[in-house]
C-alpha positions in Angstrom: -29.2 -39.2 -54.5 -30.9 -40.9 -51.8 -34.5 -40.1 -51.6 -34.2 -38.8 -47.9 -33.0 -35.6 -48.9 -36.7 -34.8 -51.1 -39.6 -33.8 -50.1 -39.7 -30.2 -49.7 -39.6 -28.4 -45.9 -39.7 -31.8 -44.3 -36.2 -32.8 -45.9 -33.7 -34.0 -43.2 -30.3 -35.4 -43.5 -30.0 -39.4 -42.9 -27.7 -40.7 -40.4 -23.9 -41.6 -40.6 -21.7 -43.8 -39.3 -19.2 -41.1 -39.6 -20.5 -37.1 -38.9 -17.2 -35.3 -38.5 -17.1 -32.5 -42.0 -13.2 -33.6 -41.5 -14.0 -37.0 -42.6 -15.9 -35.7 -45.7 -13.4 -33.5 -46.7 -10.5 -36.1 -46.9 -12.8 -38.4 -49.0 -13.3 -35.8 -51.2 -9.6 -34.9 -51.4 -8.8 -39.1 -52.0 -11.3 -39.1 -54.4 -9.0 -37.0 -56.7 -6.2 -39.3 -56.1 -4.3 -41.1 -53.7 -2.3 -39.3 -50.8 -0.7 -39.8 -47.2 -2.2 -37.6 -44.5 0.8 -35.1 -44.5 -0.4 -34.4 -48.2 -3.8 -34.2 -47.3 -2.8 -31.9 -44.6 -0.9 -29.9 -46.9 -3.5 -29.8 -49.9 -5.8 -28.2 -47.3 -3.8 -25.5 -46.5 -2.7 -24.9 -49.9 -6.4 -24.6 -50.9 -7.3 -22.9 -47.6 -10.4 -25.0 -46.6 -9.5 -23.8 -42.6 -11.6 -21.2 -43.3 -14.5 -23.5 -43.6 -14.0 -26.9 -42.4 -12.9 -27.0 -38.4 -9.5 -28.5 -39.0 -7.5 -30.5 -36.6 -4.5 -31.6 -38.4 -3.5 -33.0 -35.4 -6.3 -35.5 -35.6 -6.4 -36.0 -39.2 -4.2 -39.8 -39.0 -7.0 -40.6 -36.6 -10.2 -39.7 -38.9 -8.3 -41.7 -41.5 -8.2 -44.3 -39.5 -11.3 -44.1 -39.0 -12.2 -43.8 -42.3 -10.6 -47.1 -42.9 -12.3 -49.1 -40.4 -15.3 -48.5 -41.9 -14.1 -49.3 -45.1 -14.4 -46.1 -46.7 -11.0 -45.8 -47.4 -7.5 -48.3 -48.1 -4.1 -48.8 -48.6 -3.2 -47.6 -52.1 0.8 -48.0 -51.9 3.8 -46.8 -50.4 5.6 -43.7 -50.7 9.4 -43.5 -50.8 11.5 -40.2 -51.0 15.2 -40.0 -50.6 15.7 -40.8 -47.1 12.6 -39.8 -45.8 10.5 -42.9 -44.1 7.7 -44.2 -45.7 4.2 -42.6 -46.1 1.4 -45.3 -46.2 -1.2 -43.6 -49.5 -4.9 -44.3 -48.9 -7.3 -44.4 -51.8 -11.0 -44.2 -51.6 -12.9 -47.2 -52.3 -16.4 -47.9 -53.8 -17.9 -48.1 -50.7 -16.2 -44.6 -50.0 -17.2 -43.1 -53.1 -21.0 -44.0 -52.1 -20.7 -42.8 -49.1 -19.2 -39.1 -50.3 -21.6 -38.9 -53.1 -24.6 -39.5 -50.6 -23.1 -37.5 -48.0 -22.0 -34.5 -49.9 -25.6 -34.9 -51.8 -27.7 -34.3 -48.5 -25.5 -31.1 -47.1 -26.4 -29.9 -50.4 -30.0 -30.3 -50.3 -31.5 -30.9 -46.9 -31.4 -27.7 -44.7 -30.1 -28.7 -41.2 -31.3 -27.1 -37.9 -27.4 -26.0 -36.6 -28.6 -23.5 -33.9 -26.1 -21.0 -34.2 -24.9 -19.4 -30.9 -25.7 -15.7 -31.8 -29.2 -17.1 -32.9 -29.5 -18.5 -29.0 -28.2 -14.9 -28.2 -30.8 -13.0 -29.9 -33.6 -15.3 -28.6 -32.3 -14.7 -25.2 -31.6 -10.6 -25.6 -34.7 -9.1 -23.0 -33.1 -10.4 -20.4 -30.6 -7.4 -21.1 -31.8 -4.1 -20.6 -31.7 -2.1 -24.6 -29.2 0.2 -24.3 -26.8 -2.8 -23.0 -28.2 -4.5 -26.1 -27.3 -1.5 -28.5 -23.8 -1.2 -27.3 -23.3 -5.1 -27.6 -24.2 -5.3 -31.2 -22.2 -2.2 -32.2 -19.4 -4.3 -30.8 -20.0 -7.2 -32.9 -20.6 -4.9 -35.5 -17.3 -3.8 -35.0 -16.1 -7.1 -35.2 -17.8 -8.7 -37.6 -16.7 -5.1 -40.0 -12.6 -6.8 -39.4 -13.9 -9.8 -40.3 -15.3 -8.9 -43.8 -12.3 -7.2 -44.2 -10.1 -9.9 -43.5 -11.8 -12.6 -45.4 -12.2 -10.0 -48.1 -8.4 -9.9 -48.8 -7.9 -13.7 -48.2 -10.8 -14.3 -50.8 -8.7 -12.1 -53.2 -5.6 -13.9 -52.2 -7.0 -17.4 -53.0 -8.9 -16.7 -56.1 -5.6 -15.3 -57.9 -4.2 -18.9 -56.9 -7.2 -21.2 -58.0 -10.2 -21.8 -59.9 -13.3 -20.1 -58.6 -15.0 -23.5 -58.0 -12.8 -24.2 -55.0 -13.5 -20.7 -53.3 -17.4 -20.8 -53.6 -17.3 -21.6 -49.8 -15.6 -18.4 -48.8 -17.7 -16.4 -50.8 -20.3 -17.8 -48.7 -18.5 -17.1 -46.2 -18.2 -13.6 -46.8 -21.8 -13.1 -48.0 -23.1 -14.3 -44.9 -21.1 -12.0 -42.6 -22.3 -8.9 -44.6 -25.6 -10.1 -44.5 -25.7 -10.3 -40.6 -24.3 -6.8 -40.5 -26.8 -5.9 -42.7 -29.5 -6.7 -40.3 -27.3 -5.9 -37.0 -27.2 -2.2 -38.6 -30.9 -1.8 -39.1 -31.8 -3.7 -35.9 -29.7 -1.1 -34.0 -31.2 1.7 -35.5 -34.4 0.2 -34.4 -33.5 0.0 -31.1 -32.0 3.3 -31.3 -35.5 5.1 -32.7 -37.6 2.9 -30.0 -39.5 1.6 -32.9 -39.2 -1.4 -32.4 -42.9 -3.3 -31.3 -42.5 -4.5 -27.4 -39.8 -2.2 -27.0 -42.2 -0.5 -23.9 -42.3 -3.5 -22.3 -38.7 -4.3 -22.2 -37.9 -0.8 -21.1 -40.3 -1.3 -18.4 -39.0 -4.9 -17.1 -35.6 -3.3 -16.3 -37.1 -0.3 -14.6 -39.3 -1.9 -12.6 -37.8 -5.6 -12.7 -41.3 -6.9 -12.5 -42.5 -8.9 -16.0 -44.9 -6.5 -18.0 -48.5 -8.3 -18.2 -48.6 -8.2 -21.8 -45.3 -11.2 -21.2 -47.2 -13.1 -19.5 -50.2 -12.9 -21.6 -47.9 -14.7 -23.8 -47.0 -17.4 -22.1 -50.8 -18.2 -21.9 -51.0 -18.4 -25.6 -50.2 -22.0 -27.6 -48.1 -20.8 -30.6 -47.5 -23.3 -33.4 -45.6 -22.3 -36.1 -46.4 -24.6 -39.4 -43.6 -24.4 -41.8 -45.9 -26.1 -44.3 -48.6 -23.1 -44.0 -48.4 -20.7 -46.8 -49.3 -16.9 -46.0 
């Protein structure tokens, strides 16, 4: 592993001539054996990565392709079936095989800043009055309840089809969902009690529309948060 990926909280991910997960994912698949993109395409269905990796089949000749150019991947063969034309395999070469390994290696170890949207959301909530904000989340709640369910029974589906090792993703996947509605249930019933601290001074901005003093106290203040600082 490269040594960009040590180091402890200051650990950040070196980079790539190529950053799309797609691109990743198909060396991973080639490193397994040769294929043609329609085979690719298919494998990922079988093994249902579109739950995790942002799929564009559509697109997947052209991240061979570029795969290729950068000498990550090359022609292995030909395939010939029946009458069917000809499907052009790709293997992964040395250079590839590096580059996975490395790549793969630093997803795995160096926590990336990815700025979620519903993180932006939450940092951005006073601007709503609380109530609004109560409704909102039991929405989501809602929501993110199907969703659980849903991957639930597809995480059942897939495990009776394959070994464990090639679902760890989903069940991820699924952890993190309950996890947020986890919180979103105890943050609601914070809002809901009024016990949550500054909940005053929100209540007040919207009845008054003017910005409580103890806001702009705030903004007076230099906060700097040191990841390095131990409590």
């Amino acid at each position: 592993m490269n040594g960009e990926v040590k180091g402890g909280v200051g650990a950040v991910a070196k980079r790539r001539k190529l950053s799309n997960p797609l691109a990743l994912t198909v060396m991973v698949l080639l490193a397994e054996r040769s294929m043609h993109p329609y085979e690719i395409a298919q494998t990922l269905r079988r093994r249902g990565k579109e739950h995790s990796v942002k799929i564009n089949f559509g697109s997947l000749y052209t991240v061979v392709q570029n795969l290729e150019k950068h000498g990550y991947v090359e022609v292995a063969g030909v395939q010939r079936q029946g009458n069917r034309p000809e499907r052009t395999l790709y293997g992964l070469t040395e250079a590839g095989r590096a580059e996975m390994v490395d790549w793969l290696s630093d997803l795995l170890a160096a926590p990336a800043a990815e700025y979620p949207v519903f993180e932006t959301a939450l940092s951005l909530l006073p601007v709503l009055p609380p109530e609004d904000v109560t409704e909102l989340l039991e929405t989501r709640e809602a929501a993110l309840e199907l969703q659980s369910a849903a991957l639930r029974g597809v995480l059942g589906q897939l495990t009776e089809k394959l070994p464990r090792v090639f679902v760890v993703e989903s069940e991820y996947q699924l952890h993190m969902i309950d996890a947020q509605l986890e919180w979103i249930k105890k943050f609601r019933a914070e809002l809901v009690d009024a016990t949550i601290s500054g909940i005053e001074e929100w209540k007040s901005f919207h009845e008054t529309g003017e910005v409580p003093q103890d806001w702009q106290d705030l903004d007076e203040q230099e906060i700097v948060l040191d990841p390095e600082r131990k409590t």
